[in-house]
Structures are given as C-alpha cells and as structure tokens.
C-alpha positions in Angstrom: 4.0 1.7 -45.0 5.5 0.6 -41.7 4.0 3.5 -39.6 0.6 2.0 -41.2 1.5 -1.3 -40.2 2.5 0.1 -36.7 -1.0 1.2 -36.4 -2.4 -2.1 -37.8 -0.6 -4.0 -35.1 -1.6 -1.7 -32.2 -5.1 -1.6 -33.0 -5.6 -5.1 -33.2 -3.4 -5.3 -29.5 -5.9 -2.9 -28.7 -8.8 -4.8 -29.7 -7.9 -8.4 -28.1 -7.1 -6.6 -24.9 -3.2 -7.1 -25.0 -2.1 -3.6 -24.6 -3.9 -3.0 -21.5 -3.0 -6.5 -20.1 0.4 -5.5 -21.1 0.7 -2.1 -19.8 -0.3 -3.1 -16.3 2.6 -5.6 -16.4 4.5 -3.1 -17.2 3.0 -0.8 -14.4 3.1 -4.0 -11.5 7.5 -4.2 -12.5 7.6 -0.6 -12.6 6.1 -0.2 -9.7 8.1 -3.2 -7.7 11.7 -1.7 -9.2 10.0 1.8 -8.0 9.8 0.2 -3.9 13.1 -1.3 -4.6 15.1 1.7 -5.8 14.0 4.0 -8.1 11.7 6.4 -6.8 10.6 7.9 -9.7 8.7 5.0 -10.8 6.8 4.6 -7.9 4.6 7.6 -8.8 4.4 7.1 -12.8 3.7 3.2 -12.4 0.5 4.2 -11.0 -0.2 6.5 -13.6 0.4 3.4 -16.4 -1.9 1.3 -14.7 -4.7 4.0 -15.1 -3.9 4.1 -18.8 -4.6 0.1 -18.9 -7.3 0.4 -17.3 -9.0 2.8 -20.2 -7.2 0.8 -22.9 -9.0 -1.8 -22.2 -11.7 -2.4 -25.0 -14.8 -3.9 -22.9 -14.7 -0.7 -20.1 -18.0 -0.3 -20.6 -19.1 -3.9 -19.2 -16.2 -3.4 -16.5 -17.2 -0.1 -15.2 -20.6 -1.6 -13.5 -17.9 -4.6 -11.8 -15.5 -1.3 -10.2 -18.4 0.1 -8.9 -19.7 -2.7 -7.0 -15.5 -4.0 -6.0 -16.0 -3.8 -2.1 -12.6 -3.4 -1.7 -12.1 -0.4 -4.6 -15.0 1.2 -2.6 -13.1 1.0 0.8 -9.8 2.6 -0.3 -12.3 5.0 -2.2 -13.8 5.6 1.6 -10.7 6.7 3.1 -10.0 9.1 0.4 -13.3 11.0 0.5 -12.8 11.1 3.9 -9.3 13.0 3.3 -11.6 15.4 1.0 -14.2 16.0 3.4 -11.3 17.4 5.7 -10.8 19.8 4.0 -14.1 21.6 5.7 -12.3 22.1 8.7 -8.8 21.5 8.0 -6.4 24.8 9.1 -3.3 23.6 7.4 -4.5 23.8 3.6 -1.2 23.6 1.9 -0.8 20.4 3.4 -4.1 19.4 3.2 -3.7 20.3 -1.2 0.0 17.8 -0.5 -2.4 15.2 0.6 -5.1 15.0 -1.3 -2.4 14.8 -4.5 -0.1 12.4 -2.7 -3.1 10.0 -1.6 -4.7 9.7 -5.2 -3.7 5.9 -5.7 -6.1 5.0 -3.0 -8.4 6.1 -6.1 -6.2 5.2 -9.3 -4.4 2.0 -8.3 -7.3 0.0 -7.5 -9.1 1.4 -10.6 -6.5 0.2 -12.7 -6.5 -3.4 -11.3 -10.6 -3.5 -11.7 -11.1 -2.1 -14.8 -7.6 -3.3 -17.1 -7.2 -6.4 -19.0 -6.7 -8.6 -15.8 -3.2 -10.4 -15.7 -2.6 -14.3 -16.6 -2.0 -16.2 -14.3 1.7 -16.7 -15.4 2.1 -12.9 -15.8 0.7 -12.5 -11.8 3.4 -15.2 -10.9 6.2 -13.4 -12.4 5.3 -10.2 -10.6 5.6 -12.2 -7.6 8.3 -14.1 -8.1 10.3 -10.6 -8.9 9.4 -9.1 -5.8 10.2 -12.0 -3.7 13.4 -12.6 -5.5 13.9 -8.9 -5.7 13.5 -8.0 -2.0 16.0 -11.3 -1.3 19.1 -10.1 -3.5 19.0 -6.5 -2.0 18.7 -8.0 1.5 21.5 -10.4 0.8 23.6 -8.1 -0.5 23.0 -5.3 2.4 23.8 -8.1 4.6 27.5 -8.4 3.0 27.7 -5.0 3.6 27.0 -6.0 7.6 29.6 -8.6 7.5 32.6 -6.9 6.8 31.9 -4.0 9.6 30.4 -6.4 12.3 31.3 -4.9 15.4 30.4 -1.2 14.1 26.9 -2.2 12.9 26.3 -4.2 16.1 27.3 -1.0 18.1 24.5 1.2 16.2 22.4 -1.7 16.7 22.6 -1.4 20.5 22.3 2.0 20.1 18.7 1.8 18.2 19.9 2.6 14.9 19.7 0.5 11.6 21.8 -1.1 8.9 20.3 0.5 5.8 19.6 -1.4 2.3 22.0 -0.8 -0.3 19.5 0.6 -2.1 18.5 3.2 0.4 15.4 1.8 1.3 14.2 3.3 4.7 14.5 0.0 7.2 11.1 -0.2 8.7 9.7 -0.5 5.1 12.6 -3.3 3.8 12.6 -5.1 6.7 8.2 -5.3 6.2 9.4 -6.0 2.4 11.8 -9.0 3.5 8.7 -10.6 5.8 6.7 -10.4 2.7 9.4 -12.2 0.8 9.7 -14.7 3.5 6.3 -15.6 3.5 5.5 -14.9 -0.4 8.6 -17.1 -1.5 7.4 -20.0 0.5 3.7 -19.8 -1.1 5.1 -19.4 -4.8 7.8 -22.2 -4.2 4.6 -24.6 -4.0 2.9 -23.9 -7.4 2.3 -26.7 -9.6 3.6 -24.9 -12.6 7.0 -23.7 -11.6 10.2 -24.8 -12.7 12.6 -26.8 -10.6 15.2 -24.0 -11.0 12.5 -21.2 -10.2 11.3 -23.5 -7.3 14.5 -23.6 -5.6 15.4 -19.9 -6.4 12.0 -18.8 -4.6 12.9 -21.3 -1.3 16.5 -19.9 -1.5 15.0 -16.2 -1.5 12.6 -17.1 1.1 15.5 -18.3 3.5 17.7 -15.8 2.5 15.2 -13.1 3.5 14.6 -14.8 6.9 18.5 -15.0 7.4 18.5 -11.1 6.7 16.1 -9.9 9.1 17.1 -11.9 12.2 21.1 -10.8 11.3 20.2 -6.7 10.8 17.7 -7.6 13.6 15.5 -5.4 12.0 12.7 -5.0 15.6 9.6 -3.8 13.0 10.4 -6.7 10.7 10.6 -9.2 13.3 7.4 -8.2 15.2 5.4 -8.8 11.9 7.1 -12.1 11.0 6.2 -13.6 14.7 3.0 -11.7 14.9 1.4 -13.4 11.6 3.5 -16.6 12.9 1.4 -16.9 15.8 -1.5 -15.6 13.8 -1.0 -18.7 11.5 -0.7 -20.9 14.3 -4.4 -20.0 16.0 -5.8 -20.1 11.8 -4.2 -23.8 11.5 -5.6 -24.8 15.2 -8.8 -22.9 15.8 -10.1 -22.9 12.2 -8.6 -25.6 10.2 -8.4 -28.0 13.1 -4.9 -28.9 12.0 -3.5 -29.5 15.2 0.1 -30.6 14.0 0.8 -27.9 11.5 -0.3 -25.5 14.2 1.6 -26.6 16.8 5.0 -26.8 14.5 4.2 -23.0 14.2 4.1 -22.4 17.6 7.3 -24.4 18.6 9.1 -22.4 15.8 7.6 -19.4 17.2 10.1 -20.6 20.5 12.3 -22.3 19.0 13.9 -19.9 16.4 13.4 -16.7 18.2 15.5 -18.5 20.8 18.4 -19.5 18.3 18.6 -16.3 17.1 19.0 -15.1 20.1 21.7 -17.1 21.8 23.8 -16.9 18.4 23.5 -13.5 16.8 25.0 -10.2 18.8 23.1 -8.1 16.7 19.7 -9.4 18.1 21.0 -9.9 21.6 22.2 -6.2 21.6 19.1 -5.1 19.9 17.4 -6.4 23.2 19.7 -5.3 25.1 18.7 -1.8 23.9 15.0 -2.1 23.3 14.8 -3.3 27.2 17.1 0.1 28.1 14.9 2.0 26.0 11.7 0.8 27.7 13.5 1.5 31.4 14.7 4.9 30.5 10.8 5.8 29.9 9.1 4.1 32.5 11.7 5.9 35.2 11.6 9.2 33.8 15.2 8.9 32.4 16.4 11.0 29.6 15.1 9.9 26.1 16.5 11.7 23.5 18.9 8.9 22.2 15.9 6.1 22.9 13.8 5.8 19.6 11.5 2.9 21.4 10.9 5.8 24.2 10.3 8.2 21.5 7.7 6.1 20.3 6.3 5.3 24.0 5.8 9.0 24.2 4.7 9.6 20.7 1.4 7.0 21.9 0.8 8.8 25.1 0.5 12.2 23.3 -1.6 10.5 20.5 -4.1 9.5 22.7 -4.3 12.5 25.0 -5.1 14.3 21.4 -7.2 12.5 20.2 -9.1 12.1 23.7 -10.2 15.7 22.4 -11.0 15.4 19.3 -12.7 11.9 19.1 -15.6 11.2 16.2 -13.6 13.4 13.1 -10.2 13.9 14.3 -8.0 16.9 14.1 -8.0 16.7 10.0 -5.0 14.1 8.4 -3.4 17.6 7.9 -3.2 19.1 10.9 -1.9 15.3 12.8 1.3 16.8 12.9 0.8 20.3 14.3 -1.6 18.5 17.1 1.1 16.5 18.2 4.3 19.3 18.1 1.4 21.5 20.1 0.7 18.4 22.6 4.3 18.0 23.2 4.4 21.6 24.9 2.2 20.4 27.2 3.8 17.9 28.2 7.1 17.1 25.8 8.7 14.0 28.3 12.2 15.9 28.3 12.4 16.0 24.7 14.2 18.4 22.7 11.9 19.8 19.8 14.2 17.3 17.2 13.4 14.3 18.8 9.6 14.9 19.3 8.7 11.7 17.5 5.2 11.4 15.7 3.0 9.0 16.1 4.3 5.6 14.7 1.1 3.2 14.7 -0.7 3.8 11.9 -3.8 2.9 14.4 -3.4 5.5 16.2 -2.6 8.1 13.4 -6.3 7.6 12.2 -7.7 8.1 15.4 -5.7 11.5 15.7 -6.4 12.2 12.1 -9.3 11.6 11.2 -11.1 10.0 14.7 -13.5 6.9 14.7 -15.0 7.5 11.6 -11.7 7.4 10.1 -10.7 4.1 12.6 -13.8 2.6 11.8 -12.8 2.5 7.6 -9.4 1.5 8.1 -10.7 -1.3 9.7 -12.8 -2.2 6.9 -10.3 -2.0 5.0 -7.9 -4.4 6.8 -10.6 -6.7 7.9 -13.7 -6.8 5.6 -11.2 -9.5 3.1 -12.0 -12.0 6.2 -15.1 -12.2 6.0 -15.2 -12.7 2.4 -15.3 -16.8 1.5 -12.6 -16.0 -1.9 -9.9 -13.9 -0.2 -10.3 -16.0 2.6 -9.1 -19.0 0.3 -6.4 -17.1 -1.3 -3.3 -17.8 0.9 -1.0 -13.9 -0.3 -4.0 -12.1 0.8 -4.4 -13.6 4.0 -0.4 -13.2 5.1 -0.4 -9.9 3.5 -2.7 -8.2 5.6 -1.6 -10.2 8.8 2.4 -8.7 8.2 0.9 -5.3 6.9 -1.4 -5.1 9.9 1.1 -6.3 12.6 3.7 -3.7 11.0 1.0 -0.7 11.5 0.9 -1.4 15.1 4.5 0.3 15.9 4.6 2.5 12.3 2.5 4.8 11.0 3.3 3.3 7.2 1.0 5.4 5.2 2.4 8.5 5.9 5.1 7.8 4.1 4.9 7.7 0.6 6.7 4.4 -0.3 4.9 2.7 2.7 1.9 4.1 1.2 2.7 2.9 -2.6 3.5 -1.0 -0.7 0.1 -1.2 0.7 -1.8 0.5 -2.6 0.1 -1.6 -4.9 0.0 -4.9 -3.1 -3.8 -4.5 -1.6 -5.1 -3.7 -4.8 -2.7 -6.4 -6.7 -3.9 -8.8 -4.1 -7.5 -8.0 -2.7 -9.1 -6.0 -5.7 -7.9 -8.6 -8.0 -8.9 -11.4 -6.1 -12.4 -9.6 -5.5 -12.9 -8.8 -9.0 -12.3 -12.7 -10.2 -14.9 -13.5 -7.9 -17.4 -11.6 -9.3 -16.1 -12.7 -12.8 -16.5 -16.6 -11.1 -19.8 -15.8 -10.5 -21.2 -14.6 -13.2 -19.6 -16.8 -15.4 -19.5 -20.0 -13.2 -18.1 -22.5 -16.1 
C-alpha cells in the first residue's frame, strides 16, 4: 500500500514537472558544495542535472529550444573541436582523459535547457548560497591569516598563498570571492528579499572584498579591478551615467590605494610581484619567481604556437609542446619549475590555434551582443571576472576551474537564453 502510494506521488511529481525542477536544485547545491569542498560532487552534480533534464515531461517540445540555444551550441563547438583532435592528436591517452573530463561542456548546458527551469526563488537561493558560501570559507581562512601574520606575510613576499580552509586551490577561491563580491551586492538589491537575507548578502559581499585584499590574493584582485574599470567605461560610454561611472573610477584609486598603504600583505605582494618582474627582464634566476615563471611560460606559448597557427598542436599534446619548447630555450629553469601556460587565451591558441581562439571567443563574447543577457546584470559581471581571470590562468585546464565556468555559464547564459526564447514565443 505505501510502496503504491510512493509511486502515486512520484508520478504525479513526474507529471507537473517537479521532480526535474527539483533534481536540478539539487544538482545547482550539489554542485556549489562540490566547488566549495567536496570534490566528489562536482562530477556527479553534473550527472543529476542530465537526469532532470530527461525527467522533464514536455522534452519533446524542449528538445527543438536546446537545439537552437546559441549559447548550448557554443560550448557544444568547443567540444567537437576537442573530438576532431583526435585526427592528429599523438598523445591519445590523454586525448581519451579529455574528451571524458570535458563532457559537461555537452551535459551541463543540456541539463539547464531541457529541465524543468528553476523559480525564480529557487535561482535566488542558489545564489545566495554561493555568495554566502564563498564568504564564510573566506572569512574563516582569513582567521586562520590572523593568528600567523608575520609567517603568511613572509610567503606572501615570497609568491606563495594563504590557502582556503577548505583546500580550495587560491587562483580559483580568490576568482570565487570576486564573484561573491559582485553577486552579493546584485542579490542584496532584490525586491523580494528579506531584511535579514538582505543584510547577510551585503555583509558577505564586504566580507569577501575584505578577504581578497588581506590574503592579497594577485589573480583575484586583477579580476575585481579589471571588471571595476570595465563597469566604469559600461556606466560612462553606454549608459551615459557619468556619476556612477566616475564613483567607479575614483574607487578604482582610491581603495587600491588604502589597501595598499595599510595592509603588509599587499604591500609585500608588490614588493615581490615588481622582484619577480626584474628578475626576468635582467636575466636573473627564476626558479623561486612564479610571476617570471609565467612571463616565460607566455613567451614559449607564443613561439609554439607561431608554428602551429590555424589548428594548434591538439588540447592533448599543449603540454608536451611546451616541456619540448622549453629545451630550446628553458630561461634557466630547472625541468620542476617549467611552468605552463597560465592564460587560458593563449592555451587555445597553443591547443587548438585560431579556430579554437576564434570559439572561445564566441563563447565569452557572443552574450554581448545579445539585447536579454545584455539586461541581465550576473551575466554581464560574470563573464567580465571570468574573462579578466583567464588572462594570467589557464582555468579550464583544471577541473574545478572547468566545473566554475560550466556550471555558472550555463546557470547564467543558457538559462537566461532559453527564457528568452520562452519570452518570445509566449510574449504575455
């Protein structure tokens, strides 16, 4: 009787829509706990959200709308051109490790076109638990600064970084506490929140900003100023809103400044990023400099992909290029310290050469030029931080800097295209 009743309940979930509008839930906070600290999750979230998506009991209406998502197609793009590789790829086992590890450029976005979309309140949750998310573990890293000062400021100087408590690699949590900077300060503003959610998303959004500038986290703070000053040309240029835009520009000053003049652990995270950029341009030793590193890592990329310009070397062979370029001319470096490429720019001109440039592109900048994502204030700061971070890290190559730009492009852009459609079809 109650395994009957069971099914009786499920089916009619089933029917209405609710089990694939709540499994992708499930999916999104899986997949945000996954980033945060449980690595597991970030590879079975994605598999849940595929699930939704054929749970839900209209797919046969939404299939035509996936299809003809510009923004599915794109991250589609970039994944046949990882198959089509494979035709003169030398390095197959690592070309097979790719083509498995990239397949959420295919089932992520398919799971936010063709589930049960979320409500409205259920998107805002998702946000707010990121944002407040990424705060908490940033605040609470930062305690772990504070009682060792002087011995995280000396790793500082020394190019090195505070870690998160959760183990989060720095370049990606320091991009995760822009985006909590930015996103708390956008959800803090909707109509519909609480007072006590209102002032926990400000608090986070602070909080985040404090964190970065204390840990001086260099990737973190060139994407923060970048989209900043980015912002500040929009407001000016575009919107005409000449105050607004110039309060962005003195803060782009003004703080940097402060921070500066107050905290040791950005001063001395100057200090070293200026040493750094001597020891390369004078030939010095640079085998303790990770900015050199990456100074070296560009010159190599280019001289490879000088060679190989329209297709690349293959995304599978990147690294064997550059280890092979570095014997040419290796900078001093011992074979450990032979850093790859670190602009994720660059990496698809080594990888996969114009063509491959020519769709990441697309994919970063097509969302411009469309009127609805242009409206849409997350996906206009989350491509500015995401693209100002890919100019001194190569994030996709990574898996959970890859799973941060699936999940959120396709939570963001795909979602946002796919209402549109909806808007327009249905326009009451």
């Amino acid at each position: 009787m109650m395994s009957s009743s069971l099914g009786s309940t499920l089916r009619r979930a089933y029917l209405d829509g609710r089990l694939s509008q709540y499994l992708l839930l499930i999916a999104c906070l899986a997949g945000v706990v996954g980033l945060f600290a449980a690595r597991a999750l970030v590879s079975l979230s994605p598999v849940a959200g595929v699930v939704a998506a054929f749970l839900n009991p209209n797919i046969r209406q939404e299939l035509p709308r996936w299809l003809r998502n510009g923004a599915a197609i794109r991250l589609a793009l970039l994944y046949l051109l990882l198959l089509l590789s494979g035709l003169y790829t030398s390095a197959w086992p690592e070309w097979r490790h790719e083509v498995f590890r990239q397949l959420p450029l295919i089932g992520v976005p398919l799971a936010f076109a063709l589930a049960v979309p979320l409500s409205r309140v259920q998107r805002y949750a998702v946000g707010c638990f990121f944002t407040i998310g990424a705060a908490l573990i940033g605040g609470a890293t930062l305690g772990r600064y504070l009682l060792h000062p002087a011995e995280a400021n000396i790793l500082i100087q020394e190019g090195q970084n505070i870690p998160s408590v959760t183990r989060i690699f720095h370049i990606h949590f320091s991009i995760m506490l822009v985006l909590a900077t930015y996103f708390g300060f956008l959800l803090q503003r909707d109509k519909t929140a609480s007072p006590a959610i209102r002032w926990a998303l400000r608090a986070a959004s602070l909080l985040a900003l404090v964190v970065l500038h204390v840990l001086a986290y260099r990737t973190g703070l060139l994407a923060l100023y970048a989209t900043l000053l980015a912002d500040a040309v929009l407001m000016i240029v575009l919107k005409r809103q000449f105050l607004v835009g110039l309060l962005l520009l003195a803060c782009l000053v003004v703080v940097p400044y402060t921070a500066w003049r107050s905290l040791p652990s950005i001063q001395r995270r100057v200090g070293g990023s200026l040493y750094d950029i001597y020891q390369f341009t004078n030939g010095r030793d640079i085998n303790t400099s990770s900015l050199s590193q990456r100074l070296a890592a560009w010159q190599t990329a280019q001289n490879v992909a000088g060679r190989n310009p329209w297709l690349g070397v293959g995304p599978a062979d990147a690294y064997d290029a550059m280890m092979q370029e570095y014997e040419w001319h290796d900078y001093g470096l011992r074979p450990e310290n032979r850093a790859m490429i670190h602009n994720q720019y660059l990496h698809y001109l080594v990888a996969s050469g114009l063509v491959g440039l020519f769709l990441w592109l697309l994919v970063l900048l097509t969302p411009f030029l469309q009127p609805a994502q242009r409206r849409n204030p997350y996906v206009v700061q989350f491509l500015l931080i995401l693209g100002a971070s890919m100019l001194v890290d190569s994030l996709l190559e990574v898996q959970i800097g890859f799973n941060l730009f699936v999940f959120l492009y396709s939570f963001l852009v795909v979602a946002t295209e796919r209402q549109a459609q909806l808007t327009q079809q249905n326009p009451a």
